[in-house]
C-alpha positions in Angstrom: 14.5 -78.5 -10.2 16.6 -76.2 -12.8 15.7 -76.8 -16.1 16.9 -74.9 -19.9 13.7 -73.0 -20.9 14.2 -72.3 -25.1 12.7 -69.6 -27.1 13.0 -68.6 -30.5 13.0 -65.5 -31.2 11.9 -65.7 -35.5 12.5 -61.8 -36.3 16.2 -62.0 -34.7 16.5 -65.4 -36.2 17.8 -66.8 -32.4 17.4 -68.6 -29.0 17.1 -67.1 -25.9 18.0 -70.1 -23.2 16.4 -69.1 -19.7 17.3 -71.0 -16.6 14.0 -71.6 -15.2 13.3 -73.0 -11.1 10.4 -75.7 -10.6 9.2 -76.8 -7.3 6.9 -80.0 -6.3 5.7 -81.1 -3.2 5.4 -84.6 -4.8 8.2 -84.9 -7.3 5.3 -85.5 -9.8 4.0 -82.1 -10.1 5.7 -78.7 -10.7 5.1 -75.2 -11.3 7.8 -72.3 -12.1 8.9 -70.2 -8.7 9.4 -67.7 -9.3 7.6 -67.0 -12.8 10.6 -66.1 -14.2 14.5 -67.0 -14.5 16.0 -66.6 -11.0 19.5 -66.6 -12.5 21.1 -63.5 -12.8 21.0 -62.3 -16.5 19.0 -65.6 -17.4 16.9 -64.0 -19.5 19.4 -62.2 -21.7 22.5 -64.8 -21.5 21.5 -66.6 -24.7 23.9 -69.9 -23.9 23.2 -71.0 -20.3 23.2 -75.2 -20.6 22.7 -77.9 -18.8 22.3 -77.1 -15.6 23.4 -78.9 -12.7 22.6 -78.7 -9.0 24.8 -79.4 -5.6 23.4 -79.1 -2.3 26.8 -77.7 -0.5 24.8 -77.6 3.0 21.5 -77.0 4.0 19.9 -74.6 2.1 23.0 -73.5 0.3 23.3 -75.2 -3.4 25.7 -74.7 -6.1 24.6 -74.3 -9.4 27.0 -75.5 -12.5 26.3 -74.6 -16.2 28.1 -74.5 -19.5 28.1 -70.9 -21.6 30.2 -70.7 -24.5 32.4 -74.0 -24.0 33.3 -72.5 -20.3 31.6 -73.4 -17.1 30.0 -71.3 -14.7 28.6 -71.6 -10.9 26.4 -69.6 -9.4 25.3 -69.9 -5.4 22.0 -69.8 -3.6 21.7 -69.9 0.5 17.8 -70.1 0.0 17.3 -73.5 -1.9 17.3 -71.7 -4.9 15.0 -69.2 -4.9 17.6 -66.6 -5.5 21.2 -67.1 -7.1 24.7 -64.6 -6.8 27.0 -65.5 -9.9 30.4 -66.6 -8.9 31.9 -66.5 -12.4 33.8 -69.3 -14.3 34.8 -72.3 -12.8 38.4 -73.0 -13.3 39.4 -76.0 -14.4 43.0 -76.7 -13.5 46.1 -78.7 -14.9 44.9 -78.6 -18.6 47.0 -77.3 -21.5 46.0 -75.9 -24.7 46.1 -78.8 -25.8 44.0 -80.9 -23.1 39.7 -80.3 -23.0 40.3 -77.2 -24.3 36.6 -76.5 -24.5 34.6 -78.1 -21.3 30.6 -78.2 -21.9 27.5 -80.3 -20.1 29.2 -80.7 -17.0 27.5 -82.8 -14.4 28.7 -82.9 -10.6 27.8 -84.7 -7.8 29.6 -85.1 -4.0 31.4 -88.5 -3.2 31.3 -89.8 0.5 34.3 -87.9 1.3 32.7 -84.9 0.0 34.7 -84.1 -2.6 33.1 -82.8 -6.0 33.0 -84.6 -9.1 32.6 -82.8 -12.6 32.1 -85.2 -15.5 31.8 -83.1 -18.7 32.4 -83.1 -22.5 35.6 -81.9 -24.0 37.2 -82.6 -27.6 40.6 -84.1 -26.4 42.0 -81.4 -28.5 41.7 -78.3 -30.6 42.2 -80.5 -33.8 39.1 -83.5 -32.9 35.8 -82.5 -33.2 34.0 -85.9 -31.6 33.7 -85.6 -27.9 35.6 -87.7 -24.8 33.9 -87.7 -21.6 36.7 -85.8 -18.9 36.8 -86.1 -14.9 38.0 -83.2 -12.8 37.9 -82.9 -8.9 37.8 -80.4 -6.5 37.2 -80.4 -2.9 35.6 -76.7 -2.2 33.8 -77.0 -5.4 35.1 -73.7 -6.7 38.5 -75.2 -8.2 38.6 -78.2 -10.1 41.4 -80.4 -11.2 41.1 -82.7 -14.2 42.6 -86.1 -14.2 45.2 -86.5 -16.9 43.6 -89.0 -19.4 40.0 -88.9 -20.4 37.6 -91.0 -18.8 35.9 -91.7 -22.0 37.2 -91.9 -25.7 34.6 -92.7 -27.9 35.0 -94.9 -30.9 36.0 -93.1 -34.1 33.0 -91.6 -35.7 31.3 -91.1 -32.3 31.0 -88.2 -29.5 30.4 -88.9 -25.8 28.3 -86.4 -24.7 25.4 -85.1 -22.1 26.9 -86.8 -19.4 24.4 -86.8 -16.3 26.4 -88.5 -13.3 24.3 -89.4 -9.6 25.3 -90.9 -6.5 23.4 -94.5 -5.5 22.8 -95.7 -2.1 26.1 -97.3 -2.3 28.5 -94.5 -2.2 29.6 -95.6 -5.8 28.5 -92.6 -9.0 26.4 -94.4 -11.6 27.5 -92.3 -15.1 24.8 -91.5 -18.4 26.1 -90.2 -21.2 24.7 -90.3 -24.8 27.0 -91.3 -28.0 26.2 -89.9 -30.9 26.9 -91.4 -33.8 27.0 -89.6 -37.6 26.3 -86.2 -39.1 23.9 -84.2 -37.9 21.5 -85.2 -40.9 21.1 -88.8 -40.2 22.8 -88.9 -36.5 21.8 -91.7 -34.7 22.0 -91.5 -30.6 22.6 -94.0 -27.8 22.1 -93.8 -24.3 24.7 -95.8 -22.1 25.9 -95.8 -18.4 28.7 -97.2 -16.4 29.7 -97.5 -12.5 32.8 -94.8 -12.2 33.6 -95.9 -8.4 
């Protein structure tokens, strides 16, 4: 397991966001290994998000997280002990005017082995709720997003967090959270759908 590790930091008046690594033998129980952030520059980067995880084969898994409305992979051959950054993750056949600022991204492997990468995105640089966007790729490396959004929320809403997983079935079960209002009196939902 990857999970975001916050501290605050009161005399700098920030966050530092850690990637942190968590084993279990029993999927109950987990402890940190190593004791600290395996990611390169995790302990500095001070916007590393949502992680998620892809086993690509065997031991080798790809990591995917959001940094300053961009998405990043990084790549371990050792089931995640250690990670090499491969950079950002393009995101082809957007304009400027089209998710310009992908966050939360989710991916998961359909039966034909392709990758899926559900993630937030205003729809564009003038909205500031959130649609839920679909981009494929089929090395995982470059990703091509479908043209419409796969979820517009209602007005006064934001689809965000999405979390996606594959069942039994071949078919990807989607979570996502709506948030509703201003950040004073915001009022959250969680809701899920069958994409395929």
């Amino acid at each position: 397991m990857l999970y975001e590790k916050i501290r605050h930091i009161s005399s700098a008046a920030t966050e530092i966001n850690n990637l942190m690594r968590a084993v279990s033998a029993d999927g109950v129980s987990f402890a940190n290994s190593p004791e600290t952030s395996p990611i390169p520059g995790g302990s500095t980067i001070a916007s590393n998000f949502d992680p998620s995880l892809v086993r690509v084969q065997d031991a080798t898994v790809r990591l995917y997280y959001s940094a300053s409305a961009k998405v990043y992979s990084a790549l371990s051959t050792d089931d995640g002990e250690s990670w090499t950054e491969e950079g950002r993750v393009p995101i082809l056949g957007r304009s400027t005017s089209f998710a310009p600022f992908p966050i939360e991204a989710s991916v998961v492997k359909d039966p034909s082995g392709n990758f899926l990468m559900f993630f937030a995105s205003p729809l564009d640089s003038e909205t500031s709720s959130y649609s839920i966007f679909l981009a494929k790729s089929d090395d995982g490396t470059n990703f091509h997003v479908f043209d419409e959004a796969l979820l517009i929320p209602p007005e006064g809403s934001s689809y965000r967090d999405p979390n996606a997983i594959q069942l039994q079935n071949g078919s990807i079960r989607l979570y996502f959270v709506e948030r509703t209002g201003d950040l004073n009196s915001q009022t959250r939902a969680t809701k899920s759908g069958i994409v395929q």
